[in-house]
N, C-alpha and C positions, 0 to 999 in steps of 0.2 A: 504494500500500500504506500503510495506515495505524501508525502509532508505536504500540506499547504506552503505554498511559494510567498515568500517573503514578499513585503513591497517594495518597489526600488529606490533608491535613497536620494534624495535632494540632489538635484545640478549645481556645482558651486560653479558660478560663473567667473571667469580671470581674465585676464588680457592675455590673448590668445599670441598676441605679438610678440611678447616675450620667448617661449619656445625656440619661433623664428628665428628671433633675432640673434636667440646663444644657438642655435644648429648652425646658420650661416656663418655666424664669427668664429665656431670650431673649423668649419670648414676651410674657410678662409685661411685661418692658423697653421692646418695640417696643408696647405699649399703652397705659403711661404715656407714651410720647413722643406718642404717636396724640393721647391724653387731654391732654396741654399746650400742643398745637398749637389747642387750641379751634376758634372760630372760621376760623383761618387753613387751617385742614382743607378744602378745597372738597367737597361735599354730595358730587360723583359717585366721589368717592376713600373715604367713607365704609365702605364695605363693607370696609373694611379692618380697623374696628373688631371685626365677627362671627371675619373671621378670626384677628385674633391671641385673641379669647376661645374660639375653636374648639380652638387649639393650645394653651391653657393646658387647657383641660379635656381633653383626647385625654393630653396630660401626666400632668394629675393622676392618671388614669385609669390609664396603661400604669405610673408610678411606685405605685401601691398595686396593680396586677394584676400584677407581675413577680415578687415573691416568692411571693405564691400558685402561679404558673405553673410557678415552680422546687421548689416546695414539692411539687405534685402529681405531676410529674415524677418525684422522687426516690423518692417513693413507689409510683410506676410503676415502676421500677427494682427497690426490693427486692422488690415482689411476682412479678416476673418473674424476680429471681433465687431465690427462696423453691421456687417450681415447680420438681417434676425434670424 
């Protein structure tokens, strides 16, 4: 017999931006170091360079798309509450 399912717990809302912002400053970080190692870089390890500029752009991307998202959201909300 299965348990009654617990109710699901409150949304804490944050600034979503934050995340963003430390994921793309990691990235960013781990590609100056990529970029310092020069040379010392072995050729077959290189692919690591697309990566962390993958991760800054996906960054940059989801930090300027998250207030839109919440933005259009909100406005989903009062339009659905506006309807009887």
């Amino acid at each position: 017999m299965r348990r009654p399912r617990r109710p699901d717990p409150d949304v804490h809302e944050s600034d979503y931006r934050v995340p963003a912002a430390i994921g793309t400053l990691a990235w960013t970080v781990a590609l100056a170091v990529l970029l310092a190692m020069g040379d010392g870089l072995p050729a077959s390890e290189r692919w690591w360079i697309g990566v962390c500029l993958t991760g800054m752009a996906l960054g940059v991307f989801g930090f300027l798309y998250i207030p839109r998202l919440l933005r259009k959201r909100a406005e989903s909300e009062e339009h659905r509450a506006e309807r009887p």
